[in-house]
N, C-alpha and C positions, 0 to 999 in steps of 0.2 A: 418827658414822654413825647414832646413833639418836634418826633427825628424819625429816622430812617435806621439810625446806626442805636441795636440794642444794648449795644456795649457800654453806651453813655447811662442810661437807668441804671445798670448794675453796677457799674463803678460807684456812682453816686450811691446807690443802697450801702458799699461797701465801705466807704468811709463815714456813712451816717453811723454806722456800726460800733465801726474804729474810733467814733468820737462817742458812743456812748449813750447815742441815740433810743428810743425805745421800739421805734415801729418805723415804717413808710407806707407811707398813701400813694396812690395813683390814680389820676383823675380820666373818668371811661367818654372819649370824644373820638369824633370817625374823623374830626381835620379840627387846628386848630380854632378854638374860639373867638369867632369875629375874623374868620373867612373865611373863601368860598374854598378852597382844596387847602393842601400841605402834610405832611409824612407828619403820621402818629400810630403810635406804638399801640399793642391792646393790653389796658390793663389786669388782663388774669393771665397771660401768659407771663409779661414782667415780675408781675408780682409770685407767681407759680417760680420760676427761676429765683428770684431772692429767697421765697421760703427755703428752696434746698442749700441755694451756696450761704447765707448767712441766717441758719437756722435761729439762733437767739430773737431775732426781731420779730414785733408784729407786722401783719402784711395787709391791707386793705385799701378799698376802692373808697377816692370822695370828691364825684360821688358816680356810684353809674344811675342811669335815669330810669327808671320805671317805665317809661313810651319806649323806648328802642331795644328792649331783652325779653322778651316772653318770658313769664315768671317759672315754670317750668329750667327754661334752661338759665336762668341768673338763679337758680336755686341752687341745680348743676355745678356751677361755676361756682358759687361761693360755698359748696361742700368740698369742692375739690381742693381749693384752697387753703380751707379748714384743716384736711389730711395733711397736705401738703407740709404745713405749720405746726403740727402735732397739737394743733387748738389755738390758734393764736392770730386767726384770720378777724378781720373786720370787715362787713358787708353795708357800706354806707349808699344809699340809696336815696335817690331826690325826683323832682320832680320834673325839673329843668327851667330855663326860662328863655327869655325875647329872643338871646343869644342863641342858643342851640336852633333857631329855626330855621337856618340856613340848613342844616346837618339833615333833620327830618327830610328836608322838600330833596336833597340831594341823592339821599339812599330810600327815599320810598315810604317815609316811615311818619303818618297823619299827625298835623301840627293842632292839639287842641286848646280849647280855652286855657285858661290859670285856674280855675273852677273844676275843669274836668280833669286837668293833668296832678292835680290833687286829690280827685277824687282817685285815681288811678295810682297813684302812690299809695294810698291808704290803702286800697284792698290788694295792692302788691305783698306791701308788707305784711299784710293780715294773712293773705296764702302763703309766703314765706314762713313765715313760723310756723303755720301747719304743718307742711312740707321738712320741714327742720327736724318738729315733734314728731315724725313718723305716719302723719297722719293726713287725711284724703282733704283736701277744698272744696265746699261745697259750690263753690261757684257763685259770683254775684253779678252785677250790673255792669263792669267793666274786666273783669277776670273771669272766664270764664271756669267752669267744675276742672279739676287734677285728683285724679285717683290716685298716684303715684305708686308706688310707694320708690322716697329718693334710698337709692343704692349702690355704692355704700350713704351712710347718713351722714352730717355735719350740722354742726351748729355753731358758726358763727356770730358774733357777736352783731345784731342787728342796729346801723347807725340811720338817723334820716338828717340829712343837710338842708340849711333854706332858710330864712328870716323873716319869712311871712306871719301872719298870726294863724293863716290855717294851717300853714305845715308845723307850727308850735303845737297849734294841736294835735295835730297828726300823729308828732314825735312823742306827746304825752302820752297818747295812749298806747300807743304800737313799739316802741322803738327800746331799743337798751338806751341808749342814748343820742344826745342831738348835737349836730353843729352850727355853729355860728361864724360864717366866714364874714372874714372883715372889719367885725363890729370894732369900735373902740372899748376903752375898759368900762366905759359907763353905758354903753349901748351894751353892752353883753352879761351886764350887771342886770338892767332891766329885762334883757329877754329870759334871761336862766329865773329871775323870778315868777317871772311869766309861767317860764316850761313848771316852775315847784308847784305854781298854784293850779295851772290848768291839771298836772298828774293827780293832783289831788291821794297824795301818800303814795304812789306808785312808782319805783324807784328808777329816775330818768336821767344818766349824766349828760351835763352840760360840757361840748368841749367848745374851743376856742380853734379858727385855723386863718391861715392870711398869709398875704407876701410880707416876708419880711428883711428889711434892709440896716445889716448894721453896720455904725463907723465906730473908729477909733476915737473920734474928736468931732465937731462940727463942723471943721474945714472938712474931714473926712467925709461925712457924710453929704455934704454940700456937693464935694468932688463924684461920689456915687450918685447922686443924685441926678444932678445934669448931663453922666455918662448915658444913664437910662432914658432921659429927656431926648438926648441927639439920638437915641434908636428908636423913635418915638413910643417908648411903651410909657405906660401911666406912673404918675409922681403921688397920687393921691391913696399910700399903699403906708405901713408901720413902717416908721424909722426912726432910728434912734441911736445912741451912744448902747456899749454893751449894758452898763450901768443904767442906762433906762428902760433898756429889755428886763432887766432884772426885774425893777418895778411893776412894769406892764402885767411879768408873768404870776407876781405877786398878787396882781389886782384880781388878774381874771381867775387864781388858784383862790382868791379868799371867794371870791362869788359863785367858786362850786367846778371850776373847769376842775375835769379830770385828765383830759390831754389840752398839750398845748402843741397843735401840729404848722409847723414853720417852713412856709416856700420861702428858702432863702435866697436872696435874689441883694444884686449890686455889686457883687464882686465874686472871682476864685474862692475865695477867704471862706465862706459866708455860712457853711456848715459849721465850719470849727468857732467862729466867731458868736457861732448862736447857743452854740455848747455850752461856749464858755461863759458865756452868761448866764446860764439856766442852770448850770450843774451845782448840784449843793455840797 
């Protein structure tokens, strides 16, 4: 997504496909993360084009922020997507953090606490589903009343991303389901316990997402590894042989993930290489 050239997303949607993939995500940033400009895509229009050319996939945002969409129009946006898909949209939604403050001070758009920008996620999502359901917002402390009524409707499937213990909460009570970006397989074990017990019977899936980097061998991956080092992007991301993806995905599948969404990253290769791993 962080190009100029919208050709590059769709290709890549098109071979996620071709390899058997289930969905694609697109992450909602007005410039790269951890700088001050650079060419980026907008996630509803990309994902609006993959719904029509490779109708079989799901399509969703992870995550767009709650501070920078007025809920009104990310309601908009994630119905429209919805149609698009003929139901197959996913509306991940988060809170933001340190990183994104560049982006607010940039376009205009007020940097708040982690306390508020939470609090502001929660009642996002709470007017979302109204909004979804047909039904009016009555307006709270940081969302203000929406009469709407949204036209035509959608109902996407509502995600909240973040690792916090208040956006676990968050996700327990608001969300279809939560993401966990990053976590390892025991760090993701604990938070999905987390999300089981904070829902308290409320049906919340847990998914799993990350960069992830696979080799064919450990020379391989050693090789990928230090290609990514000399363009200095971060080393401290999943890697592994495809045989230990497999495992990984075992791990995080027994502890409740219901997706396992994979920036694959370290090589050309790297869709088909994650496939292959995962495919049963």
């Amino acid at each position: 997504m962080f190009t100029a050239d919208a050709r590059r997303p769709l290709a890549e949607a098109a071979r996620a496909a071709a390899a058997g993939y289930d969905g694609v995500f697109a992450p909602d940033h007005l410039f790269p993360p951890g700088r001050s400009s650079g060419a980026t895509l907008d996630p509803f229009g990309i994902l609006s084009a993959v719904a029509i050319g490779e109708p079989r996939l799901h399509v969703g945002t992870l995550v767009s922020r709650a501070s920078i969409r007025p809920v009104g129009l990310l309601a908009k946006l994630g119905a429209a997507i919805d149609q698009l898909s003929g139901g197959r949209a996913i509306l991940g939604v988060g809170a933001g953090d340190s990183v994104s403050r560049s982006e607010h001070e940039a376009f205009g758009f007020p940097f708040a606490s982690a306390t508020e920008r939470v609090a502001i996620l929660d009642e996002t999502v709470a007017a979302l589903r109204r909004l979804f359901a047909g039904e009016a917002w009555p307006g709270g402390i940081h969302v203000p009343a929406l009469a709407g009524p949204l036209v035509p409707p959608g109902r996407p499937d509502i995600w909240i991303g973040g690792r916090s213990d208040a956006v676990l909460s968050t996700a327990a009570r608001r969300a279809d389901a939560w993401n966990g970006w990053g976590l390892d397989a025991e760090g993701f074990a604990d938070a999905a316990a987390t999300l089981r017990r904070l829902a308290d019977g409320r049906e919340v899936r847990p998914t799993w997402g990350g960069f992830v980097l696979v080799g064919r061998s450990g020379d391989d991956i050693d090789r990928r590894l230090a290609a990514r080092k000399a363009r200095g992007l971060p080393t401290d991301i999943w890697h592994g042989t495809t045989g230990q993806l497999r495992s990984f995905a075992d791990s995080v599948e027994d502890a409740g993930a219901a997706w396992l969404i994979a920036h694959a990253v370290g090589g050309d290769d790297g869709i088909e290489l994650i496939a292959d791993a995962v495919r049963r």
